[in-house]
C-alpha positions in Angstrom: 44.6 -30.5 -100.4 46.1 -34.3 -99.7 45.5 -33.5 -96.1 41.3 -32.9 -96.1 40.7 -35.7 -98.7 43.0 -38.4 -96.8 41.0 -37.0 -93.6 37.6 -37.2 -94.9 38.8 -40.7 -96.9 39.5 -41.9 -93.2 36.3 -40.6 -91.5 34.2 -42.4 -94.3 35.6 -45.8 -93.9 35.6 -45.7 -89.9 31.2 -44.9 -90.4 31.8 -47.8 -92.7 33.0 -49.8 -90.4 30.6 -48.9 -87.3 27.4 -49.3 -90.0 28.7 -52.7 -90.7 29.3 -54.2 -87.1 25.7 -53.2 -86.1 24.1 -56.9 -86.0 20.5 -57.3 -87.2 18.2 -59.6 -86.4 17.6 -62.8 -88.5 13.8 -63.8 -89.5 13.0 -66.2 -86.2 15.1 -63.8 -83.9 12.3 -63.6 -80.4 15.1 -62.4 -77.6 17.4 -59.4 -78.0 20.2 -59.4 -75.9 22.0 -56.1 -74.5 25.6 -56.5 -73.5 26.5 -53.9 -70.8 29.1 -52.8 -68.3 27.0 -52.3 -65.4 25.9 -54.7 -62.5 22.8 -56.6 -62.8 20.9 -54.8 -60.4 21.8 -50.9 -62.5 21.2 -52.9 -66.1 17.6 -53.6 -64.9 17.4 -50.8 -63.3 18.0 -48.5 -66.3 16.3 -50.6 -68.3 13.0 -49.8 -66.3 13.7 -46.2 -66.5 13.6 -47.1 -70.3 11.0 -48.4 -70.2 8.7 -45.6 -68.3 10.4 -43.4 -70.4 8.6 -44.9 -73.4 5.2 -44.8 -71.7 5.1 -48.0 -70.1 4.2 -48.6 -66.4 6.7 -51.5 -64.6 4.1 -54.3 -63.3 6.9 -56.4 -61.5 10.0 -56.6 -60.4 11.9 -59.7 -58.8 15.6 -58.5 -57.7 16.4 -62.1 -56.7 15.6 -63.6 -60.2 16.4 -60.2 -61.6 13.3 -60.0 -63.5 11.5 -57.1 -65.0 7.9 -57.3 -66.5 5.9 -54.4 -67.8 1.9 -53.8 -67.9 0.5 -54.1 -71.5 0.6 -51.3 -73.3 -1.6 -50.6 -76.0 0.1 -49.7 -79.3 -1.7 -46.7 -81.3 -0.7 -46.8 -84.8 -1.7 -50.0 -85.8 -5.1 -51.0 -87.3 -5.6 -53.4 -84.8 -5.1 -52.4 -81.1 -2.1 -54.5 -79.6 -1.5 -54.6 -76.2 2.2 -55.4 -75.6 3.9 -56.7 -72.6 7.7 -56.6 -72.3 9.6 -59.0 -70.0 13.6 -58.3 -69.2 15.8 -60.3 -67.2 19.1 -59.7 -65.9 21.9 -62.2 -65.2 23.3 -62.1 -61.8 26.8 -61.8 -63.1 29.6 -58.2 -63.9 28.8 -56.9 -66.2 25.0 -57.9 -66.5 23.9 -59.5 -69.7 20.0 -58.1 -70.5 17.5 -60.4 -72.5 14.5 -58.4 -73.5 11.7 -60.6 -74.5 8.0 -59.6 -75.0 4.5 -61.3 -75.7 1.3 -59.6 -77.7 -2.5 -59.8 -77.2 -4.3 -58.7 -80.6 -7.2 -57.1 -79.3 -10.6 -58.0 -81.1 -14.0 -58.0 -78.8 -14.0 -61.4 -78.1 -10.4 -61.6 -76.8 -10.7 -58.5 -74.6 -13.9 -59.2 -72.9 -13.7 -63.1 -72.7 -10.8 -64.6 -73.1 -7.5 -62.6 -73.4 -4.5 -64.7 -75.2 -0.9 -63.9 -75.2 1.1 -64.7 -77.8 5.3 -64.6 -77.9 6.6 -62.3 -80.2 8.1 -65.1 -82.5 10.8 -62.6 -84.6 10.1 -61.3 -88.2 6.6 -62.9 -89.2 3.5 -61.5 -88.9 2.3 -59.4 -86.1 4.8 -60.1 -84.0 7.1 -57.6 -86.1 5.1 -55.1 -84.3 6.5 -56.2 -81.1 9.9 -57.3 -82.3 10.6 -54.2 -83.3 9.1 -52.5 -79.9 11.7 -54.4 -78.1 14.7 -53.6 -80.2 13.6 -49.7 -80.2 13.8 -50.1 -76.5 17.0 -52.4 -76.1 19.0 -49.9 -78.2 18.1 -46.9 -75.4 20.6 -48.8 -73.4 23.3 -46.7 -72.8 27.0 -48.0 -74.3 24.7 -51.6 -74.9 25.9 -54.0 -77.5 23.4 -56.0 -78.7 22.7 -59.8 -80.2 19.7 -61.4 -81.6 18.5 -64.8 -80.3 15.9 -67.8 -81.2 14.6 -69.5 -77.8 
């Protein structure tokens, strides 16, 4: 009987552990940043195959500023339509450090038909949670990633 209980003692506190050294972002977090093995050239890479995975289409990509940018997507679920554009970059160095970065457009008729504005997602405020929390969804389909929260 000592024998299952130490066991599933032991199993409990290592979940504890892994719960706990998940970061999370802080309330002006705008840049997620994905730790990974690979080179740059396979991080970007699989992040792009993320990224269509998720249903958007890659508008550019740079491989000697290893730079990936995204058509806007339009987000469904929200009241508002909100076109989303998401911006990774890669740095040249083994293993690649990913910084996944993204801007919004809130969609009324005057901004779509005459004059379109971007805005950075600026973290935890607002409508910018909306895309905050696109990016992280898609920064944590990074396989074996670790990742960090930034303010630029």
């Amino acid at each position: 009987m000592k024998q299952p209980l130490l066991t599933l003692i032991l199993v409990l506190f290592s979940l504890f552990g892994r719960a706990q050294s998940q970061p999370t972002p802080f309330k002006s977090a705008n840049v997620i940043t994905v730790l990974t093995t690979d080179s740059a050239a396979t991080a970007l890479h699989k992040m792009g195959l993320a990224l269509v995975r998720q249903g958007y289409m890659v508008d550019k990509v740079d491989k000697e500023f290893m730079v990936l940018v995204s058509r806007p997507r339009q987000l469904t679920s929200y009241s508002a339509p909100i076109f989303i554009t998401i911006r990774i970059s890669a740095t040249p160095t083994a293993p690649a450090t990913l910084q996944v970065m993204g801007d919004y457009v809130m969609a009324t008729m005057f901004d779509v038909k005459f004059n379109p504005v971007e805005y950075p997602s600026r973290g935890l405020r607002g409508a910018s949670i909306i895309t905050f929390t696109e990016l992280e969804k898609l920064a944590r389909l990074y396989p074996d990633g670790k990742l960090a929260y930034e303010k630029h």
